[in-house]
C-alpha positions as CSV (number, residue, x, y, z in Angstrom):
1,X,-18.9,41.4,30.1
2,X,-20.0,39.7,33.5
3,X,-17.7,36.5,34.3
4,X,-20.7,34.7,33.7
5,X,-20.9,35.7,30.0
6,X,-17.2,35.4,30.0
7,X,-17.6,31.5,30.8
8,X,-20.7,30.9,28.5
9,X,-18.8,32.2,25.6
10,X,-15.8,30.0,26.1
11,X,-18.1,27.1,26.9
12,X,-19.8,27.9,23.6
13,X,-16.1,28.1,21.6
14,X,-15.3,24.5,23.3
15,X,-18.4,22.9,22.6
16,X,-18.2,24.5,18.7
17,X,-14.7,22.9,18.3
18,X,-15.4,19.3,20.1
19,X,-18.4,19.5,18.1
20,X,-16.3,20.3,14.6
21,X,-13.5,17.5,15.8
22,X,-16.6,15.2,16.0
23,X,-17.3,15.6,12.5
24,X,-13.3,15.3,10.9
25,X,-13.3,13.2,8.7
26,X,-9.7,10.5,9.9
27,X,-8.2,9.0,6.8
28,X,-5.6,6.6,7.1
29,X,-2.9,6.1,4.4
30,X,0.9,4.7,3.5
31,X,2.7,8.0,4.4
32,X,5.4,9.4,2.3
33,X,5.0,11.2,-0.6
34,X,2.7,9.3,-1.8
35,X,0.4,10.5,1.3
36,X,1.6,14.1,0.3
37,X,0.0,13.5,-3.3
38,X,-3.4,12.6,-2.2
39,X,-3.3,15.4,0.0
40,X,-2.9,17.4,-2.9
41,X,-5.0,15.2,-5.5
42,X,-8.1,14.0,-2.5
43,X,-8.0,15.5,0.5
44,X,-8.1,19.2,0.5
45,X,-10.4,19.5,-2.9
46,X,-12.5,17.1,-0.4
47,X,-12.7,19.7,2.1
48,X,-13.2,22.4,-0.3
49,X,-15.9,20.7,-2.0
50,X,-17.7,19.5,0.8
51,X,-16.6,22.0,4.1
52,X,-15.5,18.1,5.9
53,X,-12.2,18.6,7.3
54,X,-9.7,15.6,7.4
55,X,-7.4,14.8,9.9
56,X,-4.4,12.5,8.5
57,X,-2.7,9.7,10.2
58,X,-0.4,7.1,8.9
59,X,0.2,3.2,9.1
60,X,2.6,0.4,7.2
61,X,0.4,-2.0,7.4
62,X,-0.4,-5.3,9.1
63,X,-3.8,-7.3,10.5
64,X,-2.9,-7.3,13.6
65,X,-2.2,-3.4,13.6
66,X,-6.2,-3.6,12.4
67,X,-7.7,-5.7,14.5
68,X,-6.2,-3.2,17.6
69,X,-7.5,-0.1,15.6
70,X,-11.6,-2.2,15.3
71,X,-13.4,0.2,17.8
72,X,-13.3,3.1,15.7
73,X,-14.6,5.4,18.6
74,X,-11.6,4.7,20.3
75,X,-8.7,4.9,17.7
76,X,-10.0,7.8,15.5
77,X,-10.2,5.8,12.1
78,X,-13.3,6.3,9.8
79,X,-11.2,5.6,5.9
80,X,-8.1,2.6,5.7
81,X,-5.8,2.3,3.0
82,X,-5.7,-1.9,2.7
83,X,-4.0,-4.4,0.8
84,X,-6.0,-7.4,-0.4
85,X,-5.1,-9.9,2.5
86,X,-5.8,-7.0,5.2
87,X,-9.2,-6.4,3.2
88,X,-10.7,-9.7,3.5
89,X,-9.4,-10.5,7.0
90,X,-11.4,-7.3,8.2
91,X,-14.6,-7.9,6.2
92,X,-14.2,-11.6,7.5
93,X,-13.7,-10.7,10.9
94,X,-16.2,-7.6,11.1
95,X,-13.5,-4.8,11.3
96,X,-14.8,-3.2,8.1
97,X,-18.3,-2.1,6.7
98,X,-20.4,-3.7,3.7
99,X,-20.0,-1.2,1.2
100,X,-23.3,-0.2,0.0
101,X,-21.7,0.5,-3.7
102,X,-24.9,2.4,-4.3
103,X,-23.7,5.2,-2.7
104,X,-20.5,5.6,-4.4
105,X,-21.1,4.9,-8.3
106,X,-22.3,1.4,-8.5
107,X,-19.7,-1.3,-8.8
108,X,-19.8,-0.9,-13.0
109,X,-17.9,2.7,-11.9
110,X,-15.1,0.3,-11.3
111,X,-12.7,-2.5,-12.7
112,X,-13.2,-5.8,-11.5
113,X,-10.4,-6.0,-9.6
114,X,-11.2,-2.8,-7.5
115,X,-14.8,-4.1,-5.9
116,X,-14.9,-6.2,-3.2
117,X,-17.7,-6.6,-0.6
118,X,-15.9,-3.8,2.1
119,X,-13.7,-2.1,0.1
120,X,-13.0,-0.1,-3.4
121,X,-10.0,0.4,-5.3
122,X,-8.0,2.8,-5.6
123,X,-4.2,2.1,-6.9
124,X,-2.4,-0.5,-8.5
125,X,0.8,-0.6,-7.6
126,X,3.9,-3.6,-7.7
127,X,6.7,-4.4,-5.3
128,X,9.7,-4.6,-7.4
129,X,13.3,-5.4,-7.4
130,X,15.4,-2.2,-7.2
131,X,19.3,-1.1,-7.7
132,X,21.2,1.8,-8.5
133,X,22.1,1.7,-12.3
134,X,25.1,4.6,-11.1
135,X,26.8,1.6,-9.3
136,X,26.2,-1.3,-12.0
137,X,23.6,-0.7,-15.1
138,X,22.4,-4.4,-16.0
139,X,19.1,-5.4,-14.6
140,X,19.5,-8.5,-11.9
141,X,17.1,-10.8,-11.4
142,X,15.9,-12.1,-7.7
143,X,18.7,-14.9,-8.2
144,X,21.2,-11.9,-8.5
145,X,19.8,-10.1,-5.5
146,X,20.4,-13.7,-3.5
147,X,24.0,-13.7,-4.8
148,X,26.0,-11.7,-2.8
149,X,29.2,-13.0,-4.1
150,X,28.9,-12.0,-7.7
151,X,27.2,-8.6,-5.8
152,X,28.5,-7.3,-2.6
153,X,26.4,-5.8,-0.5
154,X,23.5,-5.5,1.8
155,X,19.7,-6.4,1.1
156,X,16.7,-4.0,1.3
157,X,13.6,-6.5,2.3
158,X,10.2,-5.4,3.5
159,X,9.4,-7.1,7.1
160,X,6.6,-9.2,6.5
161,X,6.7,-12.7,5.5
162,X,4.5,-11.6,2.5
163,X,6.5,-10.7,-0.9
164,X,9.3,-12.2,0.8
165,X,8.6,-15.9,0.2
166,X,7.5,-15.2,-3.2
167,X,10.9,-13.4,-3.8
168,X,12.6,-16.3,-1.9
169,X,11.0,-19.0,-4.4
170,X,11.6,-16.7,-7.7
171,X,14.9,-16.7,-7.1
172,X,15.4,-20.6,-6.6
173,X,14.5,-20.9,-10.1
174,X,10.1,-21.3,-9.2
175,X,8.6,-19.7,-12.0
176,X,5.8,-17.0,-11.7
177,X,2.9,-19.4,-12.2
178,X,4.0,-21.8,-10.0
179,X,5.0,-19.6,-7.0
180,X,1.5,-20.0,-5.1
181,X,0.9,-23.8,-5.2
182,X,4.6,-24.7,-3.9
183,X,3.5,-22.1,-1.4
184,X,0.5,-23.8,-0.3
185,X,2.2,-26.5,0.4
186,X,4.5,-27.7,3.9
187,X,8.0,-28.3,1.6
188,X,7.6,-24.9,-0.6
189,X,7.2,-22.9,2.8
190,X,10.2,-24.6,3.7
191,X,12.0,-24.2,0.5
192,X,11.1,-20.3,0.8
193,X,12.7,-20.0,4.6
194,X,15.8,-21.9,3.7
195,X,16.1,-19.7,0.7
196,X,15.3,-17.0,3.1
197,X,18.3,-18.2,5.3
198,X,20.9,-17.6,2.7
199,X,20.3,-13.9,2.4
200,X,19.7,-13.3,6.2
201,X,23.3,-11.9,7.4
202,X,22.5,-9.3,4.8
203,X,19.4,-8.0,4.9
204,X,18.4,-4.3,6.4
205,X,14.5,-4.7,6.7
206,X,12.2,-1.8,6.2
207,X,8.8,-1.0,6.7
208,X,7.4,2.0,5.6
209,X,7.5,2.3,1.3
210,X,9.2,5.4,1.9
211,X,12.2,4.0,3.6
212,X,13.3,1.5,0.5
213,X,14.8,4.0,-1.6
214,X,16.2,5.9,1.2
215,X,18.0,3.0,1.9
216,X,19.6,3.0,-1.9
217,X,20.2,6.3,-1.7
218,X,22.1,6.4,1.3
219,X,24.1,2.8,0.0
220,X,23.1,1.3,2.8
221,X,21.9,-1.4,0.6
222,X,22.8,-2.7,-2.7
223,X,19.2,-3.3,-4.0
224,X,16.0,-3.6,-2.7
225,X,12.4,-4.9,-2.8
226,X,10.2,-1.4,-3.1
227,X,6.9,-0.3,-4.2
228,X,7.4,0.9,-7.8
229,X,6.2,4.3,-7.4
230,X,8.5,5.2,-4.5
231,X,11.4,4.7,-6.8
232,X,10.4,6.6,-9.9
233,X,9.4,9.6,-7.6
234,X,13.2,9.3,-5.9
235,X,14.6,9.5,-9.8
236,X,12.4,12.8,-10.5
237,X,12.5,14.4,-7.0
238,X,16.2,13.4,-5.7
239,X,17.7,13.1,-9.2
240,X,18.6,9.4,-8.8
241,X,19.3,7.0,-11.2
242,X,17.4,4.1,-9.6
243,X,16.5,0.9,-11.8
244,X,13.0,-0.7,-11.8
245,X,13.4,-5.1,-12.6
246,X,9.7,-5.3,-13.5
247,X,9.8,-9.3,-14.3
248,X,9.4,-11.0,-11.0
249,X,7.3,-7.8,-9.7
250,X,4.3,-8.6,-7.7
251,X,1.3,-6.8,-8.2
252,X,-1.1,-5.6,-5.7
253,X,-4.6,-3.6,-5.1
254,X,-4.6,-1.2,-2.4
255,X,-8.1,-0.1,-1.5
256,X,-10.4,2.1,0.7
257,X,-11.8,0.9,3.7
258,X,-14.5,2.2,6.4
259,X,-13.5,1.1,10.3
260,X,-16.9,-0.6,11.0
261,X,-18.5,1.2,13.4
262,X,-17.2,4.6,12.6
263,X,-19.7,7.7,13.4
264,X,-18.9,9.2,10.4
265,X,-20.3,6.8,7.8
266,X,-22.3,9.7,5.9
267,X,-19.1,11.8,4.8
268,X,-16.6,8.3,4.8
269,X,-19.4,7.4,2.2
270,X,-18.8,10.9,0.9
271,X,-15.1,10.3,0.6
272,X,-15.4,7.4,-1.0
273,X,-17.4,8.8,-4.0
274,X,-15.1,12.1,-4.4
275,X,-12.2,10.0,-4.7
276,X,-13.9,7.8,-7.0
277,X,-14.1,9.9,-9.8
278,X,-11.5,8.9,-13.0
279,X,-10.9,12.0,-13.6
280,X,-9.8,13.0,-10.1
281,X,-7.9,9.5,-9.6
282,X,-5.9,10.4,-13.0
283,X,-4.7,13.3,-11.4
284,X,-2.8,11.6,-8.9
285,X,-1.0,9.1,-11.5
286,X,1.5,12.2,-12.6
287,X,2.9,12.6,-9.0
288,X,2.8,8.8,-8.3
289,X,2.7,6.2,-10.8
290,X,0.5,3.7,-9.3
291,X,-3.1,3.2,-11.9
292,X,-6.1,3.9,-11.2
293,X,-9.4,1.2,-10.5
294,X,-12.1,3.8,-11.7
295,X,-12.8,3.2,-15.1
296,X,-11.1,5.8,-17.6
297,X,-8.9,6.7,-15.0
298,X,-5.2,5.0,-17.2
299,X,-7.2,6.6,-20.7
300,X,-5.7,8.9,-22.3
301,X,-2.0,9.5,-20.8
302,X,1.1,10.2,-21.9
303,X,3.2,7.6,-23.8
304,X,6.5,8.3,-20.8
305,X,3.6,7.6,-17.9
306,X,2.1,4.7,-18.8
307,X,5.4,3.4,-19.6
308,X,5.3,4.0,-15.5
309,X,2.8,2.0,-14.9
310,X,2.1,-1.7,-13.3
311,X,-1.0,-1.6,-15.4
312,X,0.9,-1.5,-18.9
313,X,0.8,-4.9,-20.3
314,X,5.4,-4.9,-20.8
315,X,5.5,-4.3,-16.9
316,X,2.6,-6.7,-16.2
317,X,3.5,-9.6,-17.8
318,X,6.4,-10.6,-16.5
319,X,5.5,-10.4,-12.9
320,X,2.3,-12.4,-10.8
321,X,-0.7,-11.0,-9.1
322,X,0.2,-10.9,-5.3
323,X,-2.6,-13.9,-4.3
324,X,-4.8,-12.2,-1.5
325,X,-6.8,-15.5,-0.8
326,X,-3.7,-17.2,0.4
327,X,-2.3,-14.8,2.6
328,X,-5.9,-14.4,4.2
329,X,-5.8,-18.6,4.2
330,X,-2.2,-18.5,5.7
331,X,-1.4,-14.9,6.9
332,X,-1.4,-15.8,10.6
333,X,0.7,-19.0,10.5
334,X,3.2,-17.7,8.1
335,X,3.5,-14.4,10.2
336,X,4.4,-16.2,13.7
337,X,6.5,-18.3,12.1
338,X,8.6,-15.5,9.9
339,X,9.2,-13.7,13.9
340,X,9.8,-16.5,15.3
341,X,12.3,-17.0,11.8
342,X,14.0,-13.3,12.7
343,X,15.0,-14.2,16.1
344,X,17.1,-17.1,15.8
């Protein structure tokens, strides 16, 4: 082979590969091993079933983090993972598509709570109060978790002003229904950073779901605010004996997203409809107890799982629905002032 040949061939290899890169498929999730699951449960019996490869990447979170990742050309996302406030900032603000729900089932495919103009559901989940029941075995409440002189210890708190001032008012004595209109107004803000104050010698802040029980394992903290499914799987994978306070929980929908602007709308659509499936979303709740928004994917499980789940009516009733419409009213004013809150 001539050195021309030589060149056209590995011309022809590059221009194969860019042109294969250009065609991944990015998905952006929680991380964790939650991320492992849908790797198992989604992504790879994507790529089998439809030849689209996926490239992973990994965020905790955040509408400003968003709003720098709009130009999908230039950071790589096609699929988000969202929680309600980020969901209906980015439709608002044009950082998401319109879902045309005609290509992925029809919005009767799903629950109510899992359609939304730019994105579907795909998990409910809760952020609840955590402890190790190897250390003390009574459930606390959110006023026990502010009480650090009946409990010595450290806090585990997410950094984000959101979950944190519902926490903050829950344990003042607010009650559940009640948490969202002292919220909405100038003295219950207030009331939740003076609260806030109390604990703030003692908190260790995380960010990342993943981190929360790593922080109760290592007893770096006492308890802990925590997604609910990154505790159970740190009981059945690390053998801990981690406690789940589901009164007080807050609920939440996370959902799937497409960057707007993203080249790859055909197989994010494509993506969209796999994972939509019941039967393929009831695969995941096993390996991560978090339900399912396709309908029929909760039917039919074990009596032990849905005993794991946010969905089933004992865990739900004693928490609140985490209220997307106010932190998309109040997201950026309460998140400047919660920084400027850390640093003095």
């Amino acid at each position: 082979m001539n050195a021309r040949s030589i060149l056209a061939a590995v011309m022809l290899a590059t221009l194969t590969a860019i042109s294969a890169q250009a065609s991944d498929l990015t998905i952006v999730s929680r991380g964790g091993f939650y991320q492992e699951a849908q790797r198992e449960i989604y992504f790879k019996p994507f790529t089998e079933a439809t030849g689209i490869a996926i490239r992973e990447q990994t965020w905790d979170g955040g509408i400003d983090v968003l709003r720098k990742s709009k130009d999908s050309a230039t950071s790589g996302w096609d699929v988000v993972e969202l929680q309600g406030d980020e969901l209906l900032i980015g439709c608002e603000e044009g950082l998401l598509e319109k879902l045309d729900w005609s290509q992925i089932g029809g919005k009767d495919h799903y629950v109510p709570q899992g359609v939304s103009d730019c994105g579907v559901g795909t998990a409910l989940f809760a952020f609840v109060l955590s402890w190790d029941k190897d250390k003390f075995p009574a459930a606390p409440s959110w006023a026990d978790f502010w009480d650090v002189a009946k409990y010595p210890g450290k806090r585990g708190l997410r950094l984000t002003p959101k979950t944190n001032l519902e926490f903050a008012l829950l344990a003042d004595g607010v009650a559940p229904a009640d948490v969202y209109r002292t919220l909405r107004t100038n003295d219950g803000v207030d009331r939740a950073f003076r609260k806030l104050d109390q604990l703030k010698p003692y908190i260790v802040w995380w960010q990342s779901g993943a981190d929360a029980p790593k922080l109760l394992g290592s007893g770096e903290v006492l308890m802990t605010s925590a997604p609910n499914g990154r505790i159970t799987v740190a009981n059945r994978t690390e053998n801990r004996n981690f406690g789940i306070q589901w009164t007080g929980s807050l609920f939440a929908v996370d959902s799937w997203g497409i960057m707007k602007g993203s080249p790859r709308l055909r197989q994010a659509y494509q993506f969209l409809y796999f994972v939509g499936n019941s039967a393929i979303e009831a695969r995941l709740l096993p390996l991560i107890p978090y339900a399912g928004l396709a309908k029929g994917a909760n039917d039919g499980l074990p009596p032990e799982l849905m005993a794991q789940l946010p969905s089933n009516p004992a865990n739900f009733s004693g928490g609140l629905p985490v209220d997307d419409q106010f932190w998309r009213d109040n997201n950026d004013k309460l998140t400047q002032r919660f920084h400027s809150w850390l640093e003095h």
